[in-house]
C-alpha positions as semicolon CSV with decimal commas, in nm:
position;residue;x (nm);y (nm);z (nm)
1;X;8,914;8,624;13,349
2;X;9,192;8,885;13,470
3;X;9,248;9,266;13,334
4;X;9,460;9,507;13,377
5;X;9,312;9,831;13,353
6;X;9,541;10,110;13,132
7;X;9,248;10,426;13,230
8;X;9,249;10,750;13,349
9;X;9,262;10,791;13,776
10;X;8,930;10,971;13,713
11;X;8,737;10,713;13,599
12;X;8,966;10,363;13,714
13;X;8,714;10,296;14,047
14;X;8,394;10,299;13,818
15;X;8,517;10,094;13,561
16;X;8,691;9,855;13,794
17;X;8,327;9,830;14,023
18;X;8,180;9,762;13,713
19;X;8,378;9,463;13,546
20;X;8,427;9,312;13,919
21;X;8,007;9,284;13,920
22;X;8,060;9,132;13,595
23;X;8,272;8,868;13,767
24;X;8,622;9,007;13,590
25;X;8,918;8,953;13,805
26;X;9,116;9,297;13,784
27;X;9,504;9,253;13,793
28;X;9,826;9,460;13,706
29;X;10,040;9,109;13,587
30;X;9,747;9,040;13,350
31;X;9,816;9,001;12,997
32;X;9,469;9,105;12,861
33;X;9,482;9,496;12,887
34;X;9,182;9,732;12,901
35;X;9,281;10,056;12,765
36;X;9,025;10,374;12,739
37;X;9,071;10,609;12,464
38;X;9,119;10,968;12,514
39;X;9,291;10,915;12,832
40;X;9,569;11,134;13,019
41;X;9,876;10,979;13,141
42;X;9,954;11,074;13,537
43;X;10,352;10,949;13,516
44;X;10,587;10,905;13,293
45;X;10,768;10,556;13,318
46;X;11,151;10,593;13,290
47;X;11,454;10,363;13,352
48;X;11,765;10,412;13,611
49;X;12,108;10,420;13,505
50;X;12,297;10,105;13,646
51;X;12,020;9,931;13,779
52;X;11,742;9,940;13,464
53;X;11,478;10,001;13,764
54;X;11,153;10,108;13,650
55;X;11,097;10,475;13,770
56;X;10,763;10,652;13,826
57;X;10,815;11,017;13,747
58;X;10,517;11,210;13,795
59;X;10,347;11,409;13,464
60;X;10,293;11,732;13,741
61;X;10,742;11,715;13,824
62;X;10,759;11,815;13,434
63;X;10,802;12,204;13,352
64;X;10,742;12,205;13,024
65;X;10,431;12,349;12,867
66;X;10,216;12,218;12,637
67;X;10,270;12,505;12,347
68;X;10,668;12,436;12,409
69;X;10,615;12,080;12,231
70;X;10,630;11,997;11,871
71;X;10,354;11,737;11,766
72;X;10,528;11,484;11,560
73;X;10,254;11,216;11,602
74;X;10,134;10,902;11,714
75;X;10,333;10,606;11,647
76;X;10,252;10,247;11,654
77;X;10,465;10,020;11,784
78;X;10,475;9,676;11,964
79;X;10,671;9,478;12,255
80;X;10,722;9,122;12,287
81;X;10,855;8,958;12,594
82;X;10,787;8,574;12,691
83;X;10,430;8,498;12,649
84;X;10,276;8,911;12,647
85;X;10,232;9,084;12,335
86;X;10,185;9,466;12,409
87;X;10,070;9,690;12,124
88;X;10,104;10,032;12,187
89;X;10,054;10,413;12,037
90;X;10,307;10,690;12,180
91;X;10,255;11,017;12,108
92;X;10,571;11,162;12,030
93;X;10,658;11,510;12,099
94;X;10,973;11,703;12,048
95;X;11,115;11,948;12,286
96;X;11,458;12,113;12,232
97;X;11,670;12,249;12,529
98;X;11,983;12,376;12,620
99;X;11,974;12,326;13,033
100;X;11,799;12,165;13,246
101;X;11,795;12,087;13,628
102;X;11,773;11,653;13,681
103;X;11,506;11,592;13,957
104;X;11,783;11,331;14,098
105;X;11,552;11,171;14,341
106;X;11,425;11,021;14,008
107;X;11,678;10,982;13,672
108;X;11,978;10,886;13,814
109;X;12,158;11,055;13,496
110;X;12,088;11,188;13,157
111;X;12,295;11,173;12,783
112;X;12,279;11,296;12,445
113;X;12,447;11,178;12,115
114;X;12,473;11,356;11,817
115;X;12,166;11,348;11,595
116;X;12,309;11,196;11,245
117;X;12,520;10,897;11,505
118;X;12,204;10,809;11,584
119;X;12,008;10,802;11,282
120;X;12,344;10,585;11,169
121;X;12,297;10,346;11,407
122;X;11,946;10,282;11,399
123;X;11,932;10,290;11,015
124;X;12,296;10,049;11,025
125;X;12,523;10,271;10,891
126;X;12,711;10,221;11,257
127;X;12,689;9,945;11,539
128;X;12,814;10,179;11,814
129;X;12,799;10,558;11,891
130;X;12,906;10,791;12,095
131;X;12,732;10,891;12,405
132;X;12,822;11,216;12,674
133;X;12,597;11,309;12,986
134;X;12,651;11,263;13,329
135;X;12,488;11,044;13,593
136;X;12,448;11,070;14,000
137;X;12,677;10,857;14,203
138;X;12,546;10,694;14,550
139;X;12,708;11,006;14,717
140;X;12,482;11,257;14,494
141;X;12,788;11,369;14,294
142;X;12,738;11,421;13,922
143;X;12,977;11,159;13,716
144;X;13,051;11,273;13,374
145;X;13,068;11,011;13,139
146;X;13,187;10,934;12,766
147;X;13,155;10,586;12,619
148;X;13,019;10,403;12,314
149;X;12,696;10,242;12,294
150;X;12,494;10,049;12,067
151;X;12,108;9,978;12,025
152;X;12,132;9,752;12,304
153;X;12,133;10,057;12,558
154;X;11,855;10,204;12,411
155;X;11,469;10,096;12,536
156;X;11,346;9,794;12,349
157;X;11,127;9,900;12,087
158;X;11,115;9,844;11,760
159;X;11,397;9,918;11,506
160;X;11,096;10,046;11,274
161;X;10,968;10,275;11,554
162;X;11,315;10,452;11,600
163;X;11,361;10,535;11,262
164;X;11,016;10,664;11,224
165;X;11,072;10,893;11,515
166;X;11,419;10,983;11,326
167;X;11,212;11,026;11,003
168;X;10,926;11,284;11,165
169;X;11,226;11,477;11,349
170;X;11,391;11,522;11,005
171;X;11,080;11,650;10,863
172;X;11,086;11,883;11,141
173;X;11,398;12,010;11,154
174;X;11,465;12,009;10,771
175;X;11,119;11,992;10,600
176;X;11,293;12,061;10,274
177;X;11,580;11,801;10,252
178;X;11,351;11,515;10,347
């Protein structure tokens, strides 16, 4: 039988020791996943502009403190891809900004949309919206950028799991119109 082990650093060498006696095989391409509750993420997993590379962006690189978040909850929600089912919670968190400084050594670019375009597209009102930002060319300069997107461009979760993260920042934002 193989694993993949989804645990904290602090505690991944004991519980790995401990299935291996058992005779479990552990392995990161598994499809069986061994997650331990209460756990704290180390990195953040985040995808590259252009190439859709899978980033590892340390939890430390982020300057944000905890007391700067808003709690919006935990939210279910499920990816399926060839023969691997993986069912998920994300605590979601909202954090409004007006600057920031990109760590380009690991986005490669960052945009924003207007919040009721998006809660159009992902509850159909639209098929496309319009995106702004800015990414990092192979020469390190910053390339603004303006086009139209639709839910393709977006990480694969869910239609139900976007508008339930649209829902709770709604609530948030306007507790009294929701």
């Amino acid at each position: 039988m193989k694993i993949k082990l989804d645990i904290s650093n602090a505690r991944y060498d004991e519980i790995k020791s401990a299935l291996e006696e058992r005779g479990i095989e552990i392995d990161d391409t598994a499809d069986l996943v061994l997650s331990e509750t209460n756990s704290f993420i180390d990195n953040l997993i985040v995808r590259e502009k252009g190439t859709n590379a899978r980033i590892i962006l340390s939890v430390e690189d982020i300057d944000v403190t905890f007391e700067d978040l808003v709690a919006l909850g935990v939210i279910h929600y499920c990816v399926v891809k060839d023969n691997f089912i993986d069912n998920e919670y994300a605590n979601v968190f909202l954090y409004t900004f007006d600057d920031f400084t990109l760590q380009e050594e690991e986005v490669a670019g960052i945009a924003r949309a207007k919040f009721k375009d998006f809660t159009d597209l992902w509850f159909g009102a639209k098929k496309e919206i319009e995106i702004s930002g800015f990414e990092i060319d192979k020469d390190g300069k910053r390339v603004v950028f303006k086009e139209h997107v639709s839910r393709d461009k977006f990480v694969p979760h869910q239609i139900a799991f976007y508008k339930e993260v649209i829902l709770k920042i709604q609530q948030e934002i306007h507790p009294h119109f929701v």
